[in-house]
RONUSE-602486 format. One line per 5 residues: for each residue x, z, y of N, C-alpha, C. Coordinates in steps of 0.001 Angstrom, whole numbers, plus 500000, padded with zeros to 6 digits. Layout:
residues N
X,Z,Y,X,Z,Y,X,Z,Y; ... .
This chain:
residues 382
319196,302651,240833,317891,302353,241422,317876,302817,242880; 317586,302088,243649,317416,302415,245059,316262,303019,245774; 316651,304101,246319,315542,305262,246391,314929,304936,247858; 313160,305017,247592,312336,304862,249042,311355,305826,248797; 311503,306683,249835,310647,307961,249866,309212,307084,250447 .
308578,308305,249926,306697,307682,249771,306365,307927,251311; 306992,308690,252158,306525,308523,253615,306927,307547,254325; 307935,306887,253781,308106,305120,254532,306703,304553,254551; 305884,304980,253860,304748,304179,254130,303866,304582,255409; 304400,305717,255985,302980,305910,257204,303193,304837,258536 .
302152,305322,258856,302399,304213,259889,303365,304560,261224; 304186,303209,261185,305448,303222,262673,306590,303765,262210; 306620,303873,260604,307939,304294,260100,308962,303107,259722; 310325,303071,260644,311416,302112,260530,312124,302778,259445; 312642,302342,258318,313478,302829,257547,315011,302629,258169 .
315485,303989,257682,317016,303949,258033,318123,303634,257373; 319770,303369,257891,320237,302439,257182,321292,303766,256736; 322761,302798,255687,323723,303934,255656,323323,305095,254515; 323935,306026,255167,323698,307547,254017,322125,307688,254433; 321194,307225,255729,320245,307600,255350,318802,306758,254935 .
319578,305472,254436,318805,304721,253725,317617,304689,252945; 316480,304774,252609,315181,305601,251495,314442,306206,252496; 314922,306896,253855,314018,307667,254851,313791,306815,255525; 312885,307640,256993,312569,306936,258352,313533,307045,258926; 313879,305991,259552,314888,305968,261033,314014,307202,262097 .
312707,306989,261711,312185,306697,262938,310542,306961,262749; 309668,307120,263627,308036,306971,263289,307746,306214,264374; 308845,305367,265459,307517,304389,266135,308357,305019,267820; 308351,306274,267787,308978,307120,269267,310628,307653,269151; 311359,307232,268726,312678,308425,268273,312795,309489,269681 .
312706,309198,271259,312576,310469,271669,311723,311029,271841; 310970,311045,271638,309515,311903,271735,309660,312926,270176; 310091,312352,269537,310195,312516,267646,311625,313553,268114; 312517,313111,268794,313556,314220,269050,312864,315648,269729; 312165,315121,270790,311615,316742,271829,310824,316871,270745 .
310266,316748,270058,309196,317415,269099,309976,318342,267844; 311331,317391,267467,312052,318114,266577,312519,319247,267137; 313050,319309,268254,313663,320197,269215,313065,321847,269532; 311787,321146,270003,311028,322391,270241,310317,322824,268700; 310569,322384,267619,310552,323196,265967,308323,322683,266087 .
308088,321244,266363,306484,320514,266818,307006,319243,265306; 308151,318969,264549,308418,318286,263696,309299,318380,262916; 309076,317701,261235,310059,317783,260542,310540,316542,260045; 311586,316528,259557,312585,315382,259179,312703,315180,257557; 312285,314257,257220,312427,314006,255886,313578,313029,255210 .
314376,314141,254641,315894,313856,253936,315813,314169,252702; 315027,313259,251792,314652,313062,250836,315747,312519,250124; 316349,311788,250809,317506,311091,250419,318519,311367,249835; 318779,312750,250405,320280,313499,250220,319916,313872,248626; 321352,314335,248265,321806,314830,246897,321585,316584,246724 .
320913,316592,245307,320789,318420,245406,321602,318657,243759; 322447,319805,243442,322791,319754,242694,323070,321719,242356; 322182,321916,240636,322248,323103,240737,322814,323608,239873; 323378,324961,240018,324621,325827,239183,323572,326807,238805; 323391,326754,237107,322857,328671,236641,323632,328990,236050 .
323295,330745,235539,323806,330870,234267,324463,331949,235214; 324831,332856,234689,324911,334650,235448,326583,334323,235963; 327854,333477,235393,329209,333391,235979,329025,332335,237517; 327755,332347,238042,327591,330588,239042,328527,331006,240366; 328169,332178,240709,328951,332322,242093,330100,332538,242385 .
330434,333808,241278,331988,333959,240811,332910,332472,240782; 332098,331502,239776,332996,330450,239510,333150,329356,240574; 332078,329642,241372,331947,328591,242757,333323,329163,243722; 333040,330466,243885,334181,331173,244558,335434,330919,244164; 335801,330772,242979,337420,330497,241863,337620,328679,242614 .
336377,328157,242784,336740,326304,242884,336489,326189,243813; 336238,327040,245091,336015,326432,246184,336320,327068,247512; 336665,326841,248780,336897,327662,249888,336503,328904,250348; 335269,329218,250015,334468,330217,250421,334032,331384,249500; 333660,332433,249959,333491,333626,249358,332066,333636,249069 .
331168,333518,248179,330171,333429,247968,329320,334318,246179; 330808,334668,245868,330375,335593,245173,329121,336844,245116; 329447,337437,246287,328382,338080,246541,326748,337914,247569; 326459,336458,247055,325731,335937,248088,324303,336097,247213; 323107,336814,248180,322353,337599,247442,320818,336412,247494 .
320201,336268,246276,318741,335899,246525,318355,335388,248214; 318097,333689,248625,317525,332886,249632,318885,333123,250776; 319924,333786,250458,320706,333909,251855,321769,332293,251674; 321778,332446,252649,322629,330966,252765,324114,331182,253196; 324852,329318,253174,326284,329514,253166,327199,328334,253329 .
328274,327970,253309,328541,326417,253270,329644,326460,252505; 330395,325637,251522,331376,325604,250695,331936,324464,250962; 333542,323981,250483,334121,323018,250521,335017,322700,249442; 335129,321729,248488,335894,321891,247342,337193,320731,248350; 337955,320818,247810,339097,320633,248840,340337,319686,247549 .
340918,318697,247400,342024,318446,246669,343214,319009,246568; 344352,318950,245829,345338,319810,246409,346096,319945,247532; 346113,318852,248626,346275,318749,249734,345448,318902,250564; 344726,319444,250236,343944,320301,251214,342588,319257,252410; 342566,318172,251503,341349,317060,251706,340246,317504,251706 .
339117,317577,252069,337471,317490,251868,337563,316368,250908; 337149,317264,249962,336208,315976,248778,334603,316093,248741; 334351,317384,248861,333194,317738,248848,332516,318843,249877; 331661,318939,250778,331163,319567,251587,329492,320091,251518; 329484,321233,250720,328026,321886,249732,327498,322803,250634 .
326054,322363,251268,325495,323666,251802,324590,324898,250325; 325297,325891,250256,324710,326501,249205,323614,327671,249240; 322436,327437,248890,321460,328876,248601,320883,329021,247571; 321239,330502,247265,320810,331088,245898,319881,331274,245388; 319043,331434,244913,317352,331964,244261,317358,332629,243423 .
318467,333457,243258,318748,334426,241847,318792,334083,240529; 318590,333154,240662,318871,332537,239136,319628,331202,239310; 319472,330035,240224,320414,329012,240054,320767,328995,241724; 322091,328416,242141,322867,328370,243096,322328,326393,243352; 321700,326554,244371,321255,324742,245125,322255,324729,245632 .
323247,323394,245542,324049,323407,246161,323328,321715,247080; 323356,321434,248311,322861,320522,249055,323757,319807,249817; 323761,318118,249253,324676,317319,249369,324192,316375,250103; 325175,315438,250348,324658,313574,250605,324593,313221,249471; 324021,311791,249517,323253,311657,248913,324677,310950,247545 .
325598,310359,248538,326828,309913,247897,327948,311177,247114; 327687,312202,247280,328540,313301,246653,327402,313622,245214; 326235,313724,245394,325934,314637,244267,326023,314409,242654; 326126,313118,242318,326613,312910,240687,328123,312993,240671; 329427,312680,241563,329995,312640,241581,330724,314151,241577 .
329621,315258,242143,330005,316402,242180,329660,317206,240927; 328338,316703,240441,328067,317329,238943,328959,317026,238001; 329355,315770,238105,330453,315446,236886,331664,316379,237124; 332234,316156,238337,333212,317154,238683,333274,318958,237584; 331994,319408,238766,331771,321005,238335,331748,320910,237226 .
330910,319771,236211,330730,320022,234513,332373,319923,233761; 332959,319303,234711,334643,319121,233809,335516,320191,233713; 334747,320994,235053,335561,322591,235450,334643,323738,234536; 333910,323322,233627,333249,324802,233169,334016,325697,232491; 334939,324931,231252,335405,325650,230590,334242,326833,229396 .
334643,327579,229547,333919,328725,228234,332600,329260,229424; 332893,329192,230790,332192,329923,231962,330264,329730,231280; 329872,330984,231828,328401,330715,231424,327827,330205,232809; 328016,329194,232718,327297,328170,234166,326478,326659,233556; 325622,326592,234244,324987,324939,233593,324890,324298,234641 .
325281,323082,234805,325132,322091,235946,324400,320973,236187; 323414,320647,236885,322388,319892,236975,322116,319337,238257; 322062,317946,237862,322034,316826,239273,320435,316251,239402; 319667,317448,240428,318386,317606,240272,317635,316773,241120; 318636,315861,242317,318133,314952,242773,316931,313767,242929 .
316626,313763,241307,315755,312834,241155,314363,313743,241340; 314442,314798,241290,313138,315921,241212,313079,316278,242594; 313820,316962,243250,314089,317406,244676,314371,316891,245362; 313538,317201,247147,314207,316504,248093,314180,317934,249317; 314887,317285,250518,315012,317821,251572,313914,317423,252550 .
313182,318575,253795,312614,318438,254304,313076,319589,255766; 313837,318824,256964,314705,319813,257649,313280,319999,259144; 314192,321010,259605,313373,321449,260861,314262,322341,261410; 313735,322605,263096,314715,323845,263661,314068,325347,263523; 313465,325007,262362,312766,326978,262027,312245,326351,260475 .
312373,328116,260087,311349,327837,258841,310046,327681,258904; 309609,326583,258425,308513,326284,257578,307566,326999,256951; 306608,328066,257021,305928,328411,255694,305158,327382,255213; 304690,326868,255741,303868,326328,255072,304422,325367,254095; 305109,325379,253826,306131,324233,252882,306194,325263,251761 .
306043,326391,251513,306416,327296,250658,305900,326896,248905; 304577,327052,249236,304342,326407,247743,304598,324787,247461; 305196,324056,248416,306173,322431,247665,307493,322945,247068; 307928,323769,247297,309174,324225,246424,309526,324783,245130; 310505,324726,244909,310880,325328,243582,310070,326079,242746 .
309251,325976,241906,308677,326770,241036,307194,327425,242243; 307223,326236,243307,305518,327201,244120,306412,328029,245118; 307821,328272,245234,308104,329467,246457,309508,329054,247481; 309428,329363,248273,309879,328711,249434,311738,329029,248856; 312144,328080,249417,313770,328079,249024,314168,326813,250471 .
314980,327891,251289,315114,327253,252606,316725,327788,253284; 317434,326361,253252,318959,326779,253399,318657,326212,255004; 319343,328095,255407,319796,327934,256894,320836,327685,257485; 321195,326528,258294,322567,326509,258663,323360,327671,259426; 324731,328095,258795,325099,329151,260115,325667,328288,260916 .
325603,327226,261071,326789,326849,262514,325816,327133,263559; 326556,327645,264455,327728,327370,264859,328719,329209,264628; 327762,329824,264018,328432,331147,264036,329734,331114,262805; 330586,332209,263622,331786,331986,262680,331141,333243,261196; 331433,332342,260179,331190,333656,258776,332374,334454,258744 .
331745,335049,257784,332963,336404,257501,334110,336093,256981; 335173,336104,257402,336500,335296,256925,336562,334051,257690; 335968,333593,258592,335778,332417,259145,336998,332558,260105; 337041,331107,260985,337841,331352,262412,337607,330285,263219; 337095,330705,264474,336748,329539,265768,337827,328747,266007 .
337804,327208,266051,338819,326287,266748,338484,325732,267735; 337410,326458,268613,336503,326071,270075,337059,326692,271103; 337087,326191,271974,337884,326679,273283,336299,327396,273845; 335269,327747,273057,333823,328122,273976,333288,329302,272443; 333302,330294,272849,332395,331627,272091,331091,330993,271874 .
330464,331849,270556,329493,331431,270187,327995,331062,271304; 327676,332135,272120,327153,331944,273044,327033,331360,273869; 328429,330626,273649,328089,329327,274445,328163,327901,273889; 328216,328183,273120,328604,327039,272145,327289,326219,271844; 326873,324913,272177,325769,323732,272353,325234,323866,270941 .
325689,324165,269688,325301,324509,268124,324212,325355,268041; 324497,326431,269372,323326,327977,269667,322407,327426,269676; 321828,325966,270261,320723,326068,270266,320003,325238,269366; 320571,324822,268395,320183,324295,267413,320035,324511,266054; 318780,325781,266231,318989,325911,264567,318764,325221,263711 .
318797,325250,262491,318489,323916,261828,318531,324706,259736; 317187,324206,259597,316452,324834,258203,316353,323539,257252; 316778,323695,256317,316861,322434,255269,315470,323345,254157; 314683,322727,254048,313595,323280,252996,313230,322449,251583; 313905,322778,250345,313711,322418,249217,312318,321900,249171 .
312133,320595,248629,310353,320440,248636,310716,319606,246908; 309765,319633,246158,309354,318624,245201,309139,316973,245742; 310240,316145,244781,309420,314886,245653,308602,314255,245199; 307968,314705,243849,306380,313739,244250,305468,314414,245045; 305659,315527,245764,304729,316300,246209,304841,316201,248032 .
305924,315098,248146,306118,314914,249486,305153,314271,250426; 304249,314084,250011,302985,313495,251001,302256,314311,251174; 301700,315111,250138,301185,316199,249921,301580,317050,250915; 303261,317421,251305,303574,318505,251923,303163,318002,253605; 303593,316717,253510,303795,316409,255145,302187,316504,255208 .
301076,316155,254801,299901,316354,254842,299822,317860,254952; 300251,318994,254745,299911,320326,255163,300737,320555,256180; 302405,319877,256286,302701,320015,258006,301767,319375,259097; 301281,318367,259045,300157,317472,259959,298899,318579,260077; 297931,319260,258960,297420,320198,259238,297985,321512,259960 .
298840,321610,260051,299452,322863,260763,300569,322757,261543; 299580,321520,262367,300711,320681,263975,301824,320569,263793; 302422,319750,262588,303455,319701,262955,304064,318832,262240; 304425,317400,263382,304434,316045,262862,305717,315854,262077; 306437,314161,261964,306811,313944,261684,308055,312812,262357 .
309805,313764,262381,310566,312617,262930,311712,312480,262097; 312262,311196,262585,313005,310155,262113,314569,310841,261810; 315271,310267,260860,316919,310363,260988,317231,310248,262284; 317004,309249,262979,317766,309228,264321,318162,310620,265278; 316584,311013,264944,316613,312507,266174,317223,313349,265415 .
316945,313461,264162,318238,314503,263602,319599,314489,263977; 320124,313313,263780,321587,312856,264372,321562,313153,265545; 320983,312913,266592,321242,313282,267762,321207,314539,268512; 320718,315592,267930,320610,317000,268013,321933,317565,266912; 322231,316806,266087,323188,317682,265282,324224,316868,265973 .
325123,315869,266667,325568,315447,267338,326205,316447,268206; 324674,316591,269297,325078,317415,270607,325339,318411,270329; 324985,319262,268712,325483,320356,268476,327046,320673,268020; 327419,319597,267767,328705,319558,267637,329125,319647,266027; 327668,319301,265099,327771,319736,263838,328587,318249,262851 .
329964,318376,262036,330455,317734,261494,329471,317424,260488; 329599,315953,259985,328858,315366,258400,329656,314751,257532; 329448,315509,256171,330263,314832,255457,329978,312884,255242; 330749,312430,255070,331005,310926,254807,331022,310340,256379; 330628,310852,257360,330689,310615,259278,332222,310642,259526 .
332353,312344,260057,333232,312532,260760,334414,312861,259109; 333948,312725,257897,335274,313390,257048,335856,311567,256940; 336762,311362,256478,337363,310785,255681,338387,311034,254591; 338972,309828,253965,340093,310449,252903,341384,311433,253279; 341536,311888,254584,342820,312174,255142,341688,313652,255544 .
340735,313814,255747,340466,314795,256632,340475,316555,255879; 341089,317516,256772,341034,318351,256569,340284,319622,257465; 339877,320670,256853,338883,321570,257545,339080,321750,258986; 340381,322149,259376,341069,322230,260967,340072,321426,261920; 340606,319975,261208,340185,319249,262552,339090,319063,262959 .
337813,319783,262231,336206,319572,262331,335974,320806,262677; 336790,321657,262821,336249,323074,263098,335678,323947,262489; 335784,323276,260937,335069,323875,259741,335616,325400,258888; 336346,325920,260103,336786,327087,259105,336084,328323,259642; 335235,327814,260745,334147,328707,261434,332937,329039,260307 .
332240,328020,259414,331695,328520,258758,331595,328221,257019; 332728,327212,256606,332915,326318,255636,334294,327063,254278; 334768,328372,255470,336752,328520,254716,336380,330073,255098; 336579,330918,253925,337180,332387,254012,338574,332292,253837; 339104,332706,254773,340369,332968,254986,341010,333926,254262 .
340798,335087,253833,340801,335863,252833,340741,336069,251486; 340212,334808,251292,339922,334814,249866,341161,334697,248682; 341098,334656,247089,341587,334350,246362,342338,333187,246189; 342876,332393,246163,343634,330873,245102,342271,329950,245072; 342186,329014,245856,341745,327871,244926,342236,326292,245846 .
341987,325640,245231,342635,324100,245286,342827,324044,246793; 344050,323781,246983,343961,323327,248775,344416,324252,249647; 344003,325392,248962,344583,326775,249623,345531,326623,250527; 346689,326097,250283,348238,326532,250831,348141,325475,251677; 347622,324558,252076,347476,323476,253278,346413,324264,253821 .
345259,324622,253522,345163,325314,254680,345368,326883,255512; 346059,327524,254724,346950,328288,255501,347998,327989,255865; 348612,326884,255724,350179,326710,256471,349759,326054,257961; 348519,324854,257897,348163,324575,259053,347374,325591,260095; 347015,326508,259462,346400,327674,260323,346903,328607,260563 .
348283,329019,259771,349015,330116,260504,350268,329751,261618; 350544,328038,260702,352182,327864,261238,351976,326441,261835; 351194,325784,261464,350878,324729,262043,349889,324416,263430; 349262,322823,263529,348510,322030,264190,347561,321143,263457; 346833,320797,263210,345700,319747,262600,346041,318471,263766 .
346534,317812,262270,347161,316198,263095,345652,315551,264264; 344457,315685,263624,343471,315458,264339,342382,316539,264950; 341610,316076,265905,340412,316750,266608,339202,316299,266582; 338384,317131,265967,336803,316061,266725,336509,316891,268378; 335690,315695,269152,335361,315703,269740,333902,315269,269962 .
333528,315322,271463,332045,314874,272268,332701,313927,272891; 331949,312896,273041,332374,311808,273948,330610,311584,274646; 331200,311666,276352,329702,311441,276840,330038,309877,277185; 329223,308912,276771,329640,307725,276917,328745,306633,278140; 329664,305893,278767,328712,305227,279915,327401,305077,279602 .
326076,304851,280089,325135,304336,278970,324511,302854,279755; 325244,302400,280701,325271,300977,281301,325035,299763,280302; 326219,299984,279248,325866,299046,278168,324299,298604,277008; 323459,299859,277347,322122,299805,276893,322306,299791,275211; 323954,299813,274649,323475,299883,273163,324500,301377,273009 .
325154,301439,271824,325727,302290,270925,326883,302108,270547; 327869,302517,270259,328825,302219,269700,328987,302278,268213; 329047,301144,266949,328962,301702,265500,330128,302807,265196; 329914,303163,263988,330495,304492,263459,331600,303199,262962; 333343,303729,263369,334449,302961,263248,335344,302714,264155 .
334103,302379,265495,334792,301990,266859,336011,302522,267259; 336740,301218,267402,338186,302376,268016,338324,303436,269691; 339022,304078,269658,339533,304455,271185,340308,304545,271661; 340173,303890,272440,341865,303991,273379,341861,304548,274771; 342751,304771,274952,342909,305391,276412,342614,304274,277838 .
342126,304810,278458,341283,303641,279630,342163,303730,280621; 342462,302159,281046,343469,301555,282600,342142,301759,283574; 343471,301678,284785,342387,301278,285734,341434,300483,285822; 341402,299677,285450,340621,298435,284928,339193,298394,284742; 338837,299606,283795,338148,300118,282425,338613,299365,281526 .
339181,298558,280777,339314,298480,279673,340201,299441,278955; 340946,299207,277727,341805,299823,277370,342929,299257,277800; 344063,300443,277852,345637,300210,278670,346335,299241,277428; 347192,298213,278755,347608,297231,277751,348643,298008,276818; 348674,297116,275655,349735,297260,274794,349184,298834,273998 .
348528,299651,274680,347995,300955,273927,347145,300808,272613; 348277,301604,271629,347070,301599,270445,345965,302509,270451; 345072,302531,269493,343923,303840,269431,344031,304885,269106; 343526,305951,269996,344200,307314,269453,342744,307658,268618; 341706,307056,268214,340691,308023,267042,339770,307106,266670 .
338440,307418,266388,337689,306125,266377,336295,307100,266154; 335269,306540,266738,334186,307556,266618,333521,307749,265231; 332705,308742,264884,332332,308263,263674,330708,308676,263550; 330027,309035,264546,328623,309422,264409,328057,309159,266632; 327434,308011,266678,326848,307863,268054,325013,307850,268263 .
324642,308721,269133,323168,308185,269213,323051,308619,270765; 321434,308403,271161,321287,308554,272290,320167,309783,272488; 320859,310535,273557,320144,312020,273064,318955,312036,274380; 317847,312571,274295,316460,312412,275435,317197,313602,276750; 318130,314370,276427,318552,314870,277470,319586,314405,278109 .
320819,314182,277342,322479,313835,277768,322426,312219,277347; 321647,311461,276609,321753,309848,277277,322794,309769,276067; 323402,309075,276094,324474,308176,274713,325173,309323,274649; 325845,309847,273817,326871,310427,273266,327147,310092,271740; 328738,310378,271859,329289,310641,270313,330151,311237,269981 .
330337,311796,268650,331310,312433,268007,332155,311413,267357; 333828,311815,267893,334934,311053,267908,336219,312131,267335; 336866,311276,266198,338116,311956,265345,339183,311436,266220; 340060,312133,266864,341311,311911,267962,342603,312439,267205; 343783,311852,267995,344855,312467,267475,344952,313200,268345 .
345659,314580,267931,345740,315860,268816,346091,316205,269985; 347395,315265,269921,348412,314793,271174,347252,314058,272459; 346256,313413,272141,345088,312867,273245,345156,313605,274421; 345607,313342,275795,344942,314048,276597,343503,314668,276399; 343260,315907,276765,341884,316133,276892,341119,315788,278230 .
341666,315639,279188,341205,315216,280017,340884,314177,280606; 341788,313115,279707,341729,311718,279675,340411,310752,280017; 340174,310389,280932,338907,309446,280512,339202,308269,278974; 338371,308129,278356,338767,307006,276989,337867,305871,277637; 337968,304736,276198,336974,303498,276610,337050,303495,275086 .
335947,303017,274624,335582,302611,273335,335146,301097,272922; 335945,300439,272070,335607,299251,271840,334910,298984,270168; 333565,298397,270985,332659,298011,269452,333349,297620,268634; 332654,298391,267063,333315,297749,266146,332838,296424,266049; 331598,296320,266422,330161,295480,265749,330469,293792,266805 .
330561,294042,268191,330991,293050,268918,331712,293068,270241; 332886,294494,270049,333823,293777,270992,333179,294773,272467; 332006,295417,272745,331294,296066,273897,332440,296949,273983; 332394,297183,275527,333686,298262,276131,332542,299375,276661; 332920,300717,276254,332202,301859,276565,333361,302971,277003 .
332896,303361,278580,333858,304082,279041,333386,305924,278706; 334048,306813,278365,333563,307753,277804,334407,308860,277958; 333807,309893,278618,334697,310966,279153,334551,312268,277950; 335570,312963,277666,335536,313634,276666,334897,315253,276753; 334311,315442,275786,334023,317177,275678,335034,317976,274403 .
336316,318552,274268,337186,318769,272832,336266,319954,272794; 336099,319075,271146,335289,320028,270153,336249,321333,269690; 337317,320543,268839,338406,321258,268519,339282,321605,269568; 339913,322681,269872,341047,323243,270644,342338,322370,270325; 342975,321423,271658,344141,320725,270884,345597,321504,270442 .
345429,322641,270746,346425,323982,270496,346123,324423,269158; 344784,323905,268530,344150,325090,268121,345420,325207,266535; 345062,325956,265942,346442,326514,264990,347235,327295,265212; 348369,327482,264193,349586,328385,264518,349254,329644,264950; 348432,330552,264208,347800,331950,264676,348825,332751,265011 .
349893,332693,263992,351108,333589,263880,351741,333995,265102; 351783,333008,265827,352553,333072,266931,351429,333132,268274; 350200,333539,268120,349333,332613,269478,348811,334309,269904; 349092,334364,270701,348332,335111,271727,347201,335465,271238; 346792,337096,271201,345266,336707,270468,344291,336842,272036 .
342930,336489,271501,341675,336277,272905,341735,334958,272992; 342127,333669,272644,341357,332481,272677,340690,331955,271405; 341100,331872,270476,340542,331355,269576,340094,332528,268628; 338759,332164,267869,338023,333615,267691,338308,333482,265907; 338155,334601,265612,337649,334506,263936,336892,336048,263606 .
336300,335869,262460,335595,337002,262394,336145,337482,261086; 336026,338625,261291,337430,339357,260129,336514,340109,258870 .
């Protein structure tokens, strides 16, 4: 059944396409709806996405045994990010997780979360854990601060609100940014995912509207998590992608931890290795007046502007919007070897448009091979 959240109905709401299909694109302004998201004047309704919950007193322990991160000891409303990984060390799954002392929310797209319950239910074994794909009951309602007033739409009447840490590195984490946290474009974007009930979602945005504070679109979300440099699962992952090249071991991989799936790919690429790929920022001409779709290839730019003859593509973007401060940008998967300094050109997937686009590396193209690297550039927190 194809899901349409009950606030598509207000007025000047464009529904959005893709993973965020069922929401607003949009209310009528997307930048005005961005500076409003920005300055924490609106919230974003991601009703859409997948929620999926772990009880039962073994939940964290066993999350910790199946997944990247150390979360065992993760106490009542504190937050976290997990990655269940294949044995080659793939993203299959990318879980923002917060606890409530009794069940572990784990917060998905909207395309992972049955696929992930079936999963976790095949891994229980004797474990005292219960797994539940609560989606059809729960939705998401994001902002760049918490919410109180959202408190009684949640779980059982009380606020349950997963905070992102990016851009800070977690404990066991490690930076693949050539830029410290403080400076890092993520700083200024905090960003609060707030559990709401969804028949109660009109209801809620009706007590954000009483307590100033409107309502914006997918678009401006994307474009603030964009400039923040924040990876999305099913965007920037694909079937090949591993934590390295998104920069995800800053807050997604304890390095320290125990055995679990994937493990040994990603310590061989982080002590002894390179991550075949990089994401990046691409600030892109904005002459062309449109976008580039998520696919577009890139190639390296002739004098010309087009792309250099006979050159194949070194990445292809996978998340573009247009931001009310920096104008078009996008986040682009490169091969490592890319000049960084390179000017690129990007050719539409959709029709063929040439977009010339100078790069910002997200990822360090060095970044890896700790064993041997000099320490003071690349950070981790121990």
């Amino acid at each position: 059944m194809t899901y349409s959240s009950e606030l598509l109905d207000r007025p000047g709401a464009v529904a959005g396409g893709g993973p965020d299909s069922g929401v607003a694109a949009h209310y009528g302004d997307p930048l005005r709806e961005q500076r409003e998201l920005a300055a924490g004047r609106a919230a974003v309704d991601l009703s859409q996405r997948g929620i999926v919950t772990v009880a039962g007193p073994d939940r964290l322990s066993w999350l910790t045994t199946l997944s990247s991160q150390q979360v065992a000891g993760l106490g009542p409303g504190e937050s976290s990010e997990l990655l269940l990984l294949s044995v080659q060390g793939r993203i299959e799954f990318d879980a923002r997780i917060v606890d409530d002392g009794e069940r572990a929310w784990l917060l998905v797209e909207a395309a992972e979360a049955a696929p992930l319950a079936a999963w976790l239910t095949s891994m229980k074994f004797m474990l005292r854990v219960e797994v539940e794909d609560v989606s059809g009951t729960y939705g998401v309602l994001a902002a760049t601060r918490r919410l109180e007033v959202l408190a009684p739409f949640g779980p059982a009447g009380s606020a349950l609100v997963w905070e992102d840490p990016w851009p800070h590195v977690a404990p066991g984490g490690y930076s693949y940014a050539a830029v410290d946290d403080a400076h890092h474009p993520g700083a200024d974007r905090p960003w609060c995912e707030h559990v709401v009930e969804k028949p109660r979602l009109a209801e809620a945005a009706g007590a954000l509207a009483a307590d100033g504070i409107g309502l914006a679109g997918t678009m401006a979300a994307e474009a603030l998590r964009i400039a923040a440099w924040r990876p999305r699962w099913g965007a920037e992952t694909d079937e090949k992608t591993i934590p390295h090249e998104l920069d995800l071991l800053r807050t997604a991989v304890h390095l320290s931890k125990g055995c679990y799936k994937g493990q040994e790919t990603v310590a061989r690429v982080h002590n002894l290795g390179h991550p075949p790929r990089r994401l990046t920022l691409l600030q892109l001409d904005g002459s062309a007046h449109t976008l580039p779709a998520a696919g577009s290839e890139v190639f390296p730019r002739g004098e010309d502007g087009t792309p250099d003859a006979g050159a194949r593509p070194v990445g292809r973007v996978t998340s573009a919007a247009l931001h009310w401060e920096m104008g078009p940008i996008a986040l682009a998967v490169l091969k490592r070897s890319t000049d960084p300094a390179a000017t690129l050109v990007v050719r539409g997937a959709d029709d063929g448009e040439l977009y010339s686009a100078g790069q910002e590396p997200i990822v360090a193209p060095d970044a890896g091979s700790v064993v041997s690297r000099p320490t003071g550039f690349l950070r981790r927190n121990a």
